[in-house]
C-alpha distance (Angstrom), angle and dihedral (degrees) to the residues before:
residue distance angle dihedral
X1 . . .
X2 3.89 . .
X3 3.73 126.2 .
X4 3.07 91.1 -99.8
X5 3.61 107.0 64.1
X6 3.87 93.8 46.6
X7 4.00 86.8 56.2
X8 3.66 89.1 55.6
X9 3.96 107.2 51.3
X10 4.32 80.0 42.2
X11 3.50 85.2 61.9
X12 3.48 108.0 47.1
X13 3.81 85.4 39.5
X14 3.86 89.1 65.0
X15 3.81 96.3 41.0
X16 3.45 88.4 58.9
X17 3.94 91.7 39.8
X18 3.61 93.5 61.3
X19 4.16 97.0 32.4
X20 4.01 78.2 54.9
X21 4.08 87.6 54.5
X22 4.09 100.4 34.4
X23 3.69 78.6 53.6
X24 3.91 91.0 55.8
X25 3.58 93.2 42.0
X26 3.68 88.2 64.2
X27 3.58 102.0 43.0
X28 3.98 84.5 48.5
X29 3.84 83.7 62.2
X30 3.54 103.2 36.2
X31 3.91 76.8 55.5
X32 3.66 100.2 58.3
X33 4.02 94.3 38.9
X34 3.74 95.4 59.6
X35 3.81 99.8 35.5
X36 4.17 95.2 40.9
X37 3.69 95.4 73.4
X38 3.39 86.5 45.8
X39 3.62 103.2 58.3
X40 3.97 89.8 43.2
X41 4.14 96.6 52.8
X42 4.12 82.9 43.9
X43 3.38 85.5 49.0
X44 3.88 100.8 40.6
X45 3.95 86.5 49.4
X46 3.98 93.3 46.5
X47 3.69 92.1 54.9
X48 4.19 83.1 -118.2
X49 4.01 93.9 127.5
X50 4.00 94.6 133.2
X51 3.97 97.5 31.5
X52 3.93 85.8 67.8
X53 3.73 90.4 40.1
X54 3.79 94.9 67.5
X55 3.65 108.7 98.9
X56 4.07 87.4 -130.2
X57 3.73 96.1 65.4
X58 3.45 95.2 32.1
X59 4.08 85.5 57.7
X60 3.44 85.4 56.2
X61 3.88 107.7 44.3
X62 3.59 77.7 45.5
X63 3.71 91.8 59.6
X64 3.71 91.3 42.4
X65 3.87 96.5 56.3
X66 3.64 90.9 44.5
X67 3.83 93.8 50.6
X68 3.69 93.2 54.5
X69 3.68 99.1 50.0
X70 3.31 84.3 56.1
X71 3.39 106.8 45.6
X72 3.81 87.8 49.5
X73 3.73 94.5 65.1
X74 3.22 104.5 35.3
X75 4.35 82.2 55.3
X76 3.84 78.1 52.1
X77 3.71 95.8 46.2
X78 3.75 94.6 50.8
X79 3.34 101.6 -108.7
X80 4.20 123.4 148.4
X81 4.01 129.0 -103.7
X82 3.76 93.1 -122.3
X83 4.56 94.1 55.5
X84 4.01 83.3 36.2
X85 3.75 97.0 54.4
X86 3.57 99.4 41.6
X87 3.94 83.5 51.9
X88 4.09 92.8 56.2
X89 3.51 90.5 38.7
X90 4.42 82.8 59.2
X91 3.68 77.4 60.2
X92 3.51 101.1 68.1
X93 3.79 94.0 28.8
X94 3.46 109.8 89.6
X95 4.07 88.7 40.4
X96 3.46 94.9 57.8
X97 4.07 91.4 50.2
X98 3.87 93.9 53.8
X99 3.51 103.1 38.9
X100 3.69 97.0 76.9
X101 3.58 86.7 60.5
X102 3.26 94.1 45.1
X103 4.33 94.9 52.8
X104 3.71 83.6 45.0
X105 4.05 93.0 58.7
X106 3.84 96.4 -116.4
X107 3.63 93.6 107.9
X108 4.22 133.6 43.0
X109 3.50 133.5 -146.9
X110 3.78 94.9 -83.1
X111 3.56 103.3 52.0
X112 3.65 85.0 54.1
X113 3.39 103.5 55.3
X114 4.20 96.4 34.2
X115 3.58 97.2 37.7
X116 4.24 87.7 47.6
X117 3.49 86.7 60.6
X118 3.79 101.9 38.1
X119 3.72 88.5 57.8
X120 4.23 92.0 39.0
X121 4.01 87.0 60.4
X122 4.26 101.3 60.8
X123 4.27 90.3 31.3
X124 4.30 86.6 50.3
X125 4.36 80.4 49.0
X126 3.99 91.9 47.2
X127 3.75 92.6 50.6
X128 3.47 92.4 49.8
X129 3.60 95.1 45.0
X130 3.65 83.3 48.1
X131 3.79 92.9 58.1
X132 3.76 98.7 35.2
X133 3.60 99.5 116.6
X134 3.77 94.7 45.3
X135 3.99 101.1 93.9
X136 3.84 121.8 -147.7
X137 3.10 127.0 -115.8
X138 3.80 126.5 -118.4
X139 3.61 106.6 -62.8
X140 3.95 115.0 -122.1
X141 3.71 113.6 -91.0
X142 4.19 93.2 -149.7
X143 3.69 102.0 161.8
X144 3.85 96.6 -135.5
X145 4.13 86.3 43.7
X146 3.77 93.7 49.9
X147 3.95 97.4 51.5
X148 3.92 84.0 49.5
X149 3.97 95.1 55.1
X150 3.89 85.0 35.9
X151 3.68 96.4 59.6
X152 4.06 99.0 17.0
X153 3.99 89.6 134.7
X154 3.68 93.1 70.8
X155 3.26 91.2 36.0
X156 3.81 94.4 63.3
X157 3.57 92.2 39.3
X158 3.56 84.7 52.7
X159 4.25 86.0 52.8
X160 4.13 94.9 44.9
X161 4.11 87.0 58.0
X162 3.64 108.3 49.5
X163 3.37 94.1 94.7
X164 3.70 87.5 52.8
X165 3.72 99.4 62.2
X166 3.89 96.0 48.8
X167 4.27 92.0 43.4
X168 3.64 104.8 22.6
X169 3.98 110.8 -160.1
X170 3.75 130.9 -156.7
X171 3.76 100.7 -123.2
X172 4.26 121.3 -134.7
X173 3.78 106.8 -97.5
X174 4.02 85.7 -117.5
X175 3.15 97.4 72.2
X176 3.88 85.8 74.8
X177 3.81 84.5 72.0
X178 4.16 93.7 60.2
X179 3.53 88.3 55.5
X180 3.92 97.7 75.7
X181 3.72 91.6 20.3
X182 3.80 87.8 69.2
X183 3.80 94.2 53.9
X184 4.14 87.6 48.4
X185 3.59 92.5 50.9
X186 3.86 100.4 44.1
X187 4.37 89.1 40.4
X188 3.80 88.2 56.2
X189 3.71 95.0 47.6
X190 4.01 91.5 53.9
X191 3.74 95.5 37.9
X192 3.49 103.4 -119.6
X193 3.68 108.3 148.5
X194 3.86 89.9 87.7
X195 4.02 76.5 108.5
X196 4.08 102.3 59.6
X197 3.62 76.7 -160.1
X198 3.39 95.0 77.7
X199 3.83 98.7 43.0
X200 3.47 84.4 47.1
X201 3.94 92.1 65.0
X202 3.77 94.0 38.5
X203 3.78 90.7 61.2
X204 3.61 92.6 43.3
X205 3.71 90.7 56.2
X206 3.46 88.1 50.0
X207 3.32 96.4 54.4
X208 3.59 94.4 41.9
X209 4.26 96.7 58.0
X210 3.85 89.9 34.8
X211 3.73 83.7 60.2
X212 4.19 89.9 43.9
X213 3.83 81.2 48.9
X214 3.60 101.5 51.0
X215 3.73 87.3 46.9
X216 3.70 91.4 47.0
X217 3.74 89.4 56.2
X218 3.74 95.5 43.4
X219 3.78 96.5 50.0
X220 3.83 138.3 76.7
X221 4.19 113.8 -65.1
X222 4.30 83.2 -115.2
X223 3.92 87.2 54.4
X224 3.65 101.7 46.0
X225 3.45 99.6 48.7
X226 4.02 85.9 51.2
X227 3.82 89.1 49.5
X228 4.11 97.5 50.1
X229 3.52 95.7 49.5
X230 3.94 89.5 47.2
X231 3.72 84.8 45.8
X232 4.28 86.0 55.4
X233 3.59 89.9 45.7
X234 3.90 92.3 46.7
X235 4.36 87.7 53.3
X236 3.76 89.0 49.0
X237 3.91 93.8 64.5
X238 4.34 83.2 35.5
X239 4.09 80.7 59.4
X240 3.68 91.2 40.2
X241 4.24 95.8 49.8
X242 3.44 82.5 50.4
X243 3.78 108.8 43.8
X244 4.06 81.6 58.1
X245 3.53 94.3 50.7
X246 3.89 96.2 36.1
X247 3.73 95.5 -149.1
X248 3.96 128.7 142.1
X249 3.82 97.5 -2.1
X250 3.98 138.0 46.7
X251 4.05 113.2 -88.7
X252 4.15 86.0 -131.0
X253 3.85 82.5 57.0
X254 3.95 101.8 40.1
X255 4.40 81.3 50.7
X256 3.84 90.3 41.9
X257 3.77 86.1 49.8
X258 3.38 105.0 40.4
X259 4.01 96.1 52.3
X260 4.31 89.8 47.3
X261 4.14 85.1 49.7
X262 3.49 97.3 50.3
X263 3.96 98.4 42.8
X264 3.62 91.2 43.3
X265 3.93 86.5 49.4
X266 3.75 91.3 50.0
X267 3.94 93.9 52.0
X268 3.73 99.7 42.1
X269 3.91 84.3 57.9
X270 3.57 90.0 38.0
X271 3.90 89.6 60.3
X272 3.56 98.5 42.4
X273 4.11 93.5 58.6
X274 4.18 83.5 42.7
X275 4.09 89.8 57.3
């Protein structure tokens, strides 16, 4: 076997290594989108306000909402009970090992959460590593469950703005600036300025909202928040151009993207005519 052949299966085995954990990621926060409101109107009802304020039970329900987003799609990807429990179990892991310190004083709210999910990210890795030879089986083909994985971009977009629609918010005229800055950033990391073209555009565009931000920023409060969510709106149909032409970023991000612009858009303009 020549060198060449063992670089090739390595690489396809990490692709799918880290398309196996990007995937868990989002399931993770699918998780605690949908089950978060949840806990708090249970909570709210239940008179249990400050129990799910401590940092120790909210590491936990944490845990718990992450563990059954995942566990969810990895049942819909296929995969078995014995690779999917170890993988919620990861969940609570790290929790368990700092709270102790954190009951006995050594430890504050911070270093629980952060350092829960610093040591959640390598042990989720080692599992999968662990399981990597184990293939899935077919994943179900439920028609309501494959339109979700088909269009799960929008749908987490969809997730990350709720709280948008019921307390729109003015956003900071810098946030214009991540807007290009993503496209940059993710078009460097897949090479694709072999085209000057396309870096071409990219700088334009950040030139062109840098210039709606400084504007934004040197204007009247009214006007700014008018001109950021025009400048979320304008990204939107940047995201859409692009997830038709399916140049310099990912079509799952260019759909992720376009449906956060546009409902961020929306709401800043919504709270500027509710001021």
């Amino acid at each position: 076997m020549t060198e060449t052949t063992v670089r090739v299966p390595l690489r396809e085995d990490a692709r799918r290594l880290a398309g196996h954990l990007a995937g868990m990621v989002v399931a993770m926060m699918v998780g605690m989108l949908l089950l978060g409101p949840l806990w708090r109107a249970g909570a709210e009802w239940l008179g249990g306000t400050d129990v799910l304020a401590r940092a120790d039970v909210g590491a936990l329900v944490m845990a718990t909402d992450m563990g059954l987003g995942m566990a969810a799609w990895m049942w819909h990807r296929g995969h078995g009970w014995a690779a999917t429990a170890e993988m919620v179990a990861v969940m609570y892991l790290p929790f368990l090992l700092l709270l102790p310190p954190w009951w006995a004083g050594l430890v504050g709210d911070d270093t629980l959460m952060l350092g829960g999910h610093l040591l959640m990210l390598p042990a989720m890795a080692l599992v999968a590593l662990r399981h990597r030879h184990a293939h899935p089986a077919p994943g179900r083909h439920h028609p309501v469950a494959a339109a979700v994985a088909r269009r799960w971009p929008t749908g987490l977009a969809v997730l990350m703005t709720v709280d948008l629609w019921v307390a729109p918010t003015v956003f900071s005229p810098w946030t214009l600036l991540v807007l290009p800055a993503g496209y940059l950033l993710i078009g460097t990391w897949r090479r694709q300025w072999g085209d000057r073209r396309n870096l071409a555009w990219q700088l334009a565009g950040l030139a062109g909202w840098g210039g709606l931000a400084a504007a934004a920023l040197l204007g009247p409060d009214g006007l700014a928040g008018v001109l950021v969510g025009l400048g979320w709106l304008g990204h939107a149909a940047w995201d859409v151009a692009h997830h038709r032409t399916g140049r310099v970023v990912p079509r799952g991000y260019a759909e992720w993207c376009a449906v956060l612009d546009a409902a961020v858009g929306f709401t800043t303009l919504l709270a500027v005519l509710s001021a």
